[in-house]
Every structure is written in structure tokens, then in C-alpha cells.
C-alpha positions in Angstrom: 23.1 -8.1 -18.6 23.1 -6.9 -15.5 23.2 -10.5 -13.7 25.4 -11.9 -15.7 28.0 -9.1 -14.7 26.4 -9.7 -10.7 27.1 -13.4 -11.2 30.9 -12.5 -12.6 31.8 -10.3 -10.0 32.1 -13.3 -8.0 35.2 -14.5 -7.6 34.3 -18.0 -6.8 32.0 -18.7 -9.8 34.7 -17.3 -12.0 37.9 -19.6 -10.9 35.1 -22.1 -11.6 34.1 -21.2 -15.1 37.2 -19.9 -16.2 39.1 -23.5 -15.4 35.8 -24.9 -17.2 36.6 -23.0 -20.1 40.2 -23.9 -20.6 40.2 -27.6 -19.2 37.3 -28.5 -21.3 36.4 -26.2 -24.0 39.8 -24.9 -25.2 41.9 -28.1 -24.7 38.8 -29.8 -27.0 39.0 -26.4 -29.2 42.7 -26.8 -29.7 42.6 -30.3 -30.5 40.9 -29.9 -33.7 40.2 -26.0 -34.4 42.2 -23.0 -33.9 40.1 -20.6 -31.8 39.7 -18.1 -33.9 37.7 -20.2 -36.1 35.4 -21.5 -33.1 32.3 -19.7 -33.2 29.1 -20.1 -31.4 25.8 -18.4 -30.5 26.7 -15.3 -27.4 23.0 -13.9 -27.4 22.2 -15.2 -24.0 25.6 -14.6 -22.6 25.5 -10.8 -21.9 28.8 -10.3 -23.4 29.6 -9.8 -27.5 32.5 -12.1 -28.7 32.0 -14.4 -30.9 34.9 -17.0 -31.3 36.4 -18.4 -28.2 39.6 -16.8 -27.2 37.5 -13.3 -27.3 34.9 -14.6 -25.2 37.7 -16.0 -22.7 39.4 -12.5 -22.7 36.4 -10.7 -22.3 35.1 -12.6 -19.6 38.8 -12.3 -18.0 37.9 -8.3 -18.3 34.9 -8.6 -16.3 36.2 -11.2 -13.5 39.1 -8.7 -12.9 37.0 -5.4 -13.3 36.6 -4.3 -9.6 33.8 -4.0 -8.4 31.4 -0.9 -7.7 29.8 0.1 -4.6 26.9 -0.8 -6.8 28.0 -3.7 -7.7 28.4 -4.7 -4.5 24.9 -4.3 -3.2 23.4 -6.0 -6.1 25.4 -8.6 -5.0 24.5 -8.8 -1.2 20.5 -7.3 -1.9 17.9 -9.1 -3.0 15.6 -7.5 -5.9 11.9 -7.4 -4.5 8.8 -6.2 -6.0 6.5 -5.7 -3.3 7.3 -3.9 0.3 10.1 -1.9 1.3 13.7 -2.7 -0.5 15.3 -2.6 -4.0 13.1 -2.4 -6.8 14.4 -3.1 -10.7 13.7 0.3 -12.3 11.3 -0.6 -15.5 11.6 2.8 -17.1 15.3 2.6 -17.2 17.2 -0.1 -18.1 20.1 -1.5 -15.4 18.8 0.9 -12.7 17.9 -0.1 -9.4 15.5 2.0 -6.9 14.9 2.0 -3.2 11.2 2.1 -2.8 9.0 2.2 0.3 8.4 3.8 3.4 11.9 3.3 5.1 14.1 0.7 3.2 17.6 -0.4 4.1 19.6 2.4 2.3 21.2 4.1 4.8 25.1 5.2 4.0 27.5 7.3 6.4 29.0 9.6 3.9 30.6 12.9 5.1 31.4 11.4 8.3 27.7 11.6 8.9 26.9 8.7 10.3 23.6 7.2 8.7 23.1 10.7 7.4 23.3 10.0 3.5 20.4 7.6 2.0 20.9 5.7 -1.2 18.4 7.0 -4.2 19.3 4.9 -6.7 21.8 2.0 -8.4 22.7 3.4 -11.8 23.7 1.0 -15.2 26.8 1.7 -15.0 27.6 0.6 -11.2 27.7 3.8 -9.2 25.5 4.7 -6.2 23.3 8.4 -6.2 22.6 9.4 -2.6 20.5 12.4 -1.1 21.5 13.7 2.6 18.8 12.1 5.1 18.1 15.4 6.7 17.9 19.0 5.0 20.4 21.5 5.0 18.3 24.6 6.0 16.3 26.6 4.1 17.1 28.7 1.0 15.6 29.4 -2.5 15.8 27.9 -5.5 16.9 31.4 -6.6 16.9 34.0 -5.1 16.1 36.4 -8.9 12.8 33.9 -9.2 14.2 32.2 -12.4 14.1 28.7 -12.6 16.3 27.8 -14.9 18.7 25.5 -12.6 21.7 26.3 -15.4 21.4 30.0 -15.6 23.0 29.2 -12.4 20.2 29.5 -10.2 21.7 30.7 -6.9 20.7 27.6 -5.1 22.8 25.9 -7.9 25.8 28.3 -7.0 25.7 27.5 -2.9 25.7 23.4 -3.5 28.2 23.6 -6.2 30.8 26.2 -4.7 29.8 26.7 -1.0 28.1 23.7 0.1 30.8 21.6 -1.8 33.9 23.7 -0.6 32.7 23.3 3.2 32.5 19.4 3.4 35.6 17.4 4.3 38.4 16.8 2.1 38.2 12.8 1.6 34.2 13.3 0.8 35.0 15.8 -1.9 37.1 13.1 -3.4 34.4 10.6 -3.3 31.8 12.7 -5.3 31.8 12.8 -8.8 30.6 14.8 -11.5 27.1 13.6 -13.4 24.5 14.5 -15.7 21.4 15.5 -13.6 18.1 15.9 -15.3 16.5 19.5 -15.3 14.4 19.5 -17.8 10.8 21.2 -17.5 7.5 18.5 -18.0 3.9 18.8 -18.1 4.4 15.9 -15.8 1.8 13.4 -17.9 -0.1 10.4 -16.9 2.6 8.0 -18.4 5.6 8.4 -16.1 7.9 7.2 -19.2 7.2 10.1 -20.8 7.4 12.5 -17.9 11.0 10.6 -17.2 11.4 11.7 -21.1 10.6 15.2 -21.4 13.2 15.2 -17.7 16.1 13.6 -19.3 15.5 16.5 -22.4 18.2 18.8 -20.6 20.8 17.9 -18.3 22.8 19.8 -16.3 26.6 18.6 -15.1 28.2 18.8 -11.6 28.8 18.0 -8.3 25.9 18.5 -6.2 21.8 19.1 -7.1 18.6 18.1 -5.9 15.9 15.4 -6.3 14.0 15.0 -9.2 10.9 14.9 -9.0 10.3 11.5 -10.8 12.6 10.4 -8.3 10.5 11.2 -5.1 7.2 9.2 -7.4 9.5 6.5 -7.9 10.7 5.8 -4.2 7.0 4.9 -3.8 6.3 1.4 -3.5 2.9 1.3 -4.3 3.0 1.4 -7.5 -0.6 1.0 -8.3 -2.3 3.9 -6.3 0.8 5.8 -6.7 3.1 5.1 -10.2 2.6 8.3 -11.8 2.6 12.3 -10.9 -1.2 12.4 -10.8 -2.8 9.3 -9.5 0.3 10.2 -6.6 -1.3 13.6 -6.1 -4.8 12.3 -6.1 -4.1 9.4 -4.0 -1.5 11.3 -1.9 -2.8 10.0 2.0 -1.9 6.5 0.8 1.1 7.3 -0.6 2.5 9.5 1.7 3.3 6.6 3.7 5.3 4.1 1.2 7.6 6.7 0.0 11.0 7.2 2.6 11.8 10.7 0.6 8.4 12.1 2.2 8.8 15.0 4.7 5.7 15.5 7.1 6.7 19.4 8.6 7.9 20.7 6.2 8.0 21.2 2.0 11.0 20.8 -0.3 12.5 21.9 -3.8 13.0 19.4 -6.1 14.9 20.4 -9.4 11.9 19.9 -11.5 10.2 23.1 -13.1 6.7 24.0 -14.3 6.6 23.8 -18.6 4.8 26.0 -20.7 7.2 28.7 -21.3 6.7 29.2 -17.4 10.0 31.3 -16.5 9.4 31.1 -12.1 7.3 28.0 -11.1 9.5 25.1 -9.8 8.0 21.9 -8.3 8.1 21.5 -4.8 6.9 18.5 -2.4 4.7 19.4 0.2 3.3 17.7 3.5 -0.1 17.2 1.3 1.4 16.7 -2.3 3.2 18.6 -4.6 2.8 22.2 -6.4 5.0 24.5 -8.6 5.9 27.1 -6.2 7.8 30.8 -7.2 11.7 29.8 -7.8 12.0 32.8 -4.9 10.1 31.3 -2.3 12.1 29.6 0.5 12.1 25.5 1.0 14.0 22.6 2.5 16.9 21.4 0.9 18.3 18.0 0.1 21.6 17.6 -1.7 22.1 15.0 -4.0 25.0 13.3 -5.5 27.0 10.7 -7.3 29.8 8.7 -5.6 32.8 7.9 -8.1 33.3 4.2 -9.1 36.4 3.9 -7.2 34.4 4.1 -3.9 34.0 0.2 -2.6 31.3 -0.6 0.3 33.3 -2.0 2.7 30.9 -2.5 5.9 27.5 -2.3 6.9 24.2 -3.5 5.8 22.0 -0.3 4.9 20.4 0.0 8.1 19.9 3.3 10.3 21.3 1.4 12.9 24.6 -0.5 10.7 24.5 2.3 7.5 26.7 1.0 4.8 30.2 2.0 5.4 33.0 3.3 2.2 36.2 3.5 1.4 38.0 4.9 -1.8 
């Protein structure tokens, strides 16, 4: 589905198939049927009408739909599945990763120039980002609760004084999202810890990583796919994950199950560990960029960071 909308977006291929549709198939249609008796087999198609003149409106609707910041780096980036780049996510349908140790995902956001990195491409065309560098240091609360919607105080700061002290035309470019907070035994399968995450969501502005996430920037999938073969493996992996921090650890949003009411997963120089929700660690905002923004510039690069516009 997804590239059949990629192929769509383009405006060449659809002048194309749009006069191939109503020079050949609807002036043959018309010549013997009405179209609303035309039907004909869509499965393939990635759209759901089934008699002609639906089809032709609803592939009008996608031509004209504009497109996504998202769209338009599915469009320019090639999928890989090996190396540093864009990686198909195959635990989420229509979502696209940056994996590896430092791919092309670079985006000047805040006027910060190259200081925003791309997480992910989400099914429905908008771009997540994370801040390149850290913020400072704070807690994750400062009570040692780590329930993120209580609000944690860490929640409060991004959401109120983090988000009030950024410029004007980047708090117009953020938009609310569901982030997911909820607690996991983090399991073998990495489906099921993505599961038990997605269980409770919290919606806002601004958050954190996810732990999943920081597994699932890893390009090696094989040593390093899941929560603990990454752990036990971690000197490889270390180095084919860009969200790794070598001085330093971080909070991720991700807390400890069990009916534990403190412990909150945190990524450290040599792994990972559910540290005390009052303890004090890096920070990385995170965030969702509306639909409206469009990538006008750029190539992801530190050097040429994709450049946007509302």
C-alpha cells in the first residue's frame, strides 16, 4: 500500500495513468457500459473501489493529496536492508526506521541546524524526530514515580517549559501524538515487547525515546534484534546503533513491570538498566512534526540536513 501511494505522489506517473484511464478505459467503458456497472478485481491495487468512476475519483484523491514530509523521503530514499539507511519496519506495518551507526537522517528543526535526527517514518506520512544532542540533565521525576502520566515532572518541563521556550514557527510545526509508555518485561520476542509498549499511551507534545526504539535503530539485526541478545551482545552493537551515547546514560520512557512503582529504563555506555525514576540522566526530546510540514531542501546529511517548511 505504501508504494502504490509512493508511486502516486508522483505527479508525472499520474498525468500518465490518469490520461490512460480516460482515453482508453473510460472512452471503451462508455461505449458499451455505464461505469457504474464496470467492475473488476482492486486487490492488488492498494486502493478499495470497485467500479470504474470510483476508482478514477479515488485515485484523483491520492494524486492531489499533498504530500508528507514522509512522503517525500520515501520518495527520494532508497529502502535498504543491510548497512546504515532506511529500514522497512517488520513489526509495524507502513513504518520506516533509520538503522545503523550514523545514517542520513539529519533535519534542522528549531533553527538548529543538523540538530534534530529523524527516528522514524510513520503509516500515516509524518516524520518522529529526537534532538541530536541532550538537553542537560534532569529526572525522570523528581517524587521517584514512574508513571510518565501521573505527570512525572520530567513530563511537565518538555510539555510546558521546554515547549513554551522554543521558537514560535517550531511550536507550530509539532504536533500532538500518542506515545507509548507502557511498562514490559521486555521479552525475547521484540513483537511482543513492542505489544505490552503500545498497552498505554500517553498524548502530547514532547517525550522521550522508547526503548524499542533505541533496539530498533540497530542494524544488526541478528546479534542485536531484541532487548536481550542487545544487552548480551552489547560491544557489537554499540556501534551500529546512531541513538548510542558513549559518556554518558539516558532516560528512555520505558519503565520496569511487575508492579514496580520507581524503576525506569535507562541506556547506558555498557547497556541498559532500570534505574530509580529520581536519579538524574541525559535527556532527548522527541516529537512528531504535523503533516502540513513539507521537506523542502536537503538530503539528510550532517553536513546538508533536510531542510522544512510549513
Amino acid at each position: 500500500m505504501k508504494l502504490i501511494k509512493k508511486i502516486l505522489k508522483n505527479n508525472i506517473f499520474c498525468f500518465i495513468l490518469g490520461a490512460f484511464i480516460f482515453g482508453v478505459i473510460g472512452v471503451s467503458a462508455a461505449t458499451y457500459f455505464a461505469s457504474s456497472d464496470v467492475t473488476y478485481d482492486n486487490s492488488a491495487s492498494g486502493l478499495s473501489s470497485t467500479d470504474v468512476q470510483g476508482a478514477i475519483d479515488e485515485l484523483y484523491g491520492v494524486c492531489t493529496t499533498p504530500m508528507t514530509a514522509g512522503d517525500t523521503i520515501l520518495e527520494q530514499v532508497e529502502i535498504v536492508t543491510s548497512g546504515d539507511g532506511l529500514y522497512s519496519d517488520e513489526y509495524e506495518d507502513g513504518r520506516y526506521f533509520y538503522r545503523g551507526g550514523n545514517p542520513n537522517n539529519y533535519i534542522t528543526f528549531n533553527n538548529e541546524m543538523a540538530g534534530w535526527r529523524i527516528i522514524s517514518v510513520e503509516n500515516t506520512g509524518i516524520i518522529k524526530i529526537v534532538r541530536a544532542n541532550s538537553i542537560g540533565e534532569f529526572a525522570f521525576d523528581t517524587a521517584g514515580n514512574n508513571d510518565w502520566l501521573r505527570p512525572a515532572s520530567l513530563n511537565t518541563y518538555l510539555n510546558e517549559t521546554y515547549y513554551n521556550g522554543i521558537g514560535t514557527e517550531a511550536q507550530k510545526q509539532i504536533v500532538s501524538h500518542n506515545f507509548s509508555i507502557g511498562p514490559s518485561n521486555f521479552p525475547e520476542d521484540l513483537g511482543v515487547e513492542i505489544s505490552e509498549e503500545n498497552s498505554r499511551v500517553f498524548a502530547g507534545k514532547i517525550a522521550i525515546p522508547i526503548l524499542s526504539e533505541y533496539i530498533r535503530t540497530n542494524s544488526n539485526v541478528s546479534k542485536c534484534g531484541n532487548a536481550n541478545i542487545f544487552l548480551n551482545n552489547f560491544n557489537i552493537c554499540k556501534d551500529t546503533t546512531w541513538m548510542y551515547d558513549s559518556e554518558k546514560w539516558w532516560w528512555t520512557i520505558s519503565t520496569y513491570a511487575n508492579g514496580n512503582t520507581s524503576g525506569v529504563y535507562a541506556a547506558l555506555p555498557n547497556g541498559y538498566f532500570p534505574y530509580s525514576a529520581d536519579m538524574i540522566g541525559r535527556i532527548y526530546p522527541v516529537l512528531y512534526l504535523s503533516s502540513d510540514i513539507k521537506i523542502i531542501g536537503g538530503d539528510g546529511s550532517q553536513n546538508n540536513p533536510y531542510e522544512i517548511s510549513l
